[in-house]
N, C-alpha and C positions, 0 to 999 in steps of 0.2 A: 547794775546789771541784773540783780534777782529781780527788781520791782522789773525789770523788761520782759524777763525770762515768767515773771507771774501772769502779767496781761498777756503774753503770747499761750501760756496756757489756758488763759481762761478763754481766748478767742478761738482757740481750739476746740476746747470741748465746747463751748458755744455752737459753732459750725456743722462741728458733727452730730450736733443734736437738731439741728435746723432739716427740715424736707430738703431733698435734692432739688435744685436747681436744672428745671430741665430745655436745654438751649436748642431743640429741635422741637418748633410746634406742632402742637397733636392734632392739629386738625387742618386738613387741607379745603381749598374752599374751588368750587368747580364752575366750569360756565361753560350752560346751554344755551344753543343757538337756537332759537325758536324755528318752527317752522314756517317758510311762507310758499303758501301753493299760490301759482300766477301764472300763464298761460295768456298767448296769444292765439288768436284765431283769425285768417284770412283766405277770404274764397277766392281761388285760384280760376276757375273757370265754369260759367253757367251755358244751361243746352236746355233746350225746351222743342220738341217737335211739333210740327204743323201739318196738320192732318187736310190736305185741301179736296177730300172727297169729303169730308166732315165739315171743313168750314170747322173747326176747333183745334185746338192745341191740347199738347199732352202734360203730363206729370214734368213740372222744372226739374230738370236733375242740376244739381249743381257741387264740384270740387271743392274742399277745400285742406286746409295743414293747421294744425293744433301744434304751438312751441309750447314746451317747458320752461317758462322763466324763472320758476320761483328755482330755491333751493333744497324741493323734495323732490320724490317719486310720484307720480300722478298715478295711480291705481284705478281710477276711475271719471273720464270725464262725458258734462251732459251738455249740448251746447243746444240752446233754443232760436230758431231762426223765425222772420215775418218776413211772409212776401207778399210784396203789393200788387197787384194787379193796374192794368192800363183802367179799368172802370172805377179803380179805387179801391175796390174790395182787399182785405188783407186776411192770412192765412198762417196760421204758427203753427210751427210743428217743431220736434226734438229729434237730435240724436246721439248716438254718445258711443264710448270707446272705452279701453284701459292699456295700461301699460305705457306710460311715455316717461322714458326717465330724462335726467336734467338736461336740458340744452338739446334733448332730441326733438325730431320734428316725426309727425305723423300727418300721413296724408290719408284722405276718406273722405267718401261722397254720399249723399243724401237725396232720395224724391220726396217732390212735396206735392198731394194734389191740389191745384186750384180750379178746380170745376170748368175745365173746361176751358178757361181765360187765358191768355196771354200776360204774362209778368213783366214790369217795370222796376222794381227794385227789389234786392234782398238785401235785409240787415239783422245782427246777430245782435239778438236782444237779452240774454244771460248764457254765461258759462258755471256749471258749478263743477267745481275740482270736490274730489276725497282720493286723501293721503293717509293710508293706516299706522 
């Protein structure tokens, strides 16, 4: 019994001379969700006048709606459009907007002059998102 009673002391003062043992970890670890700006663009509706005391046509205007897909706030978007002309001729032009948050849709129209031409086709050749 003493040799029990010895080793239980010395395990003692052992222990209490040992650092504490600390069973809630110090340091927590986090996860960021990157940002992704994404956006679709689709022209809803094109108009162009024809001037038949001119014999010309006027500025394309054309419709269209900017979605938010990604998972920010879009603070600022610049969408670059070409339009083709029946003679072939092609014409870029930009325009842009802010404020679409997630999953809203905005709607907004644009003229583009093509000298006078008559257009055949429009297609959106870059969109650039900024998300602050």
């Amino acid at each position: 019994m003493k040799k029990f009673l010895i080793i239980l002391t010395i395990a003692f003062l052992f222990l209490s001379c040992s650092p504490a043992i600390d069973l809630i970890p110090t340091t927590t670890t986090t996860t960021t969700i990157p940002k992704v700006k994404s956006a679709t663009v689709n022209i809803t509706n094109i108009y162009q006048d024809y001037y038949s005391s001119l014999g010309d046509y006027g500025y394309v205007k054309f419709f269209y709606e900017v979605k938010n897909t990604g998972n920010c706030f879009i603070d600022y978007y610049k969408i670059w459009f070409e339009v083709t002309c029946k003679d072939g001729t092609k014409y870029i032009d930009w325009d842009n907007g802010n404020y679409v948050d997630i999953g809203q849709v905005v709607a907004d129209y644009t003229l583009i002059y093509t000298s006078w031409k008559q257009y055949a086709s429009i297609r959106i050749v870059l969109i650039e998102l900024t998300s602050y």
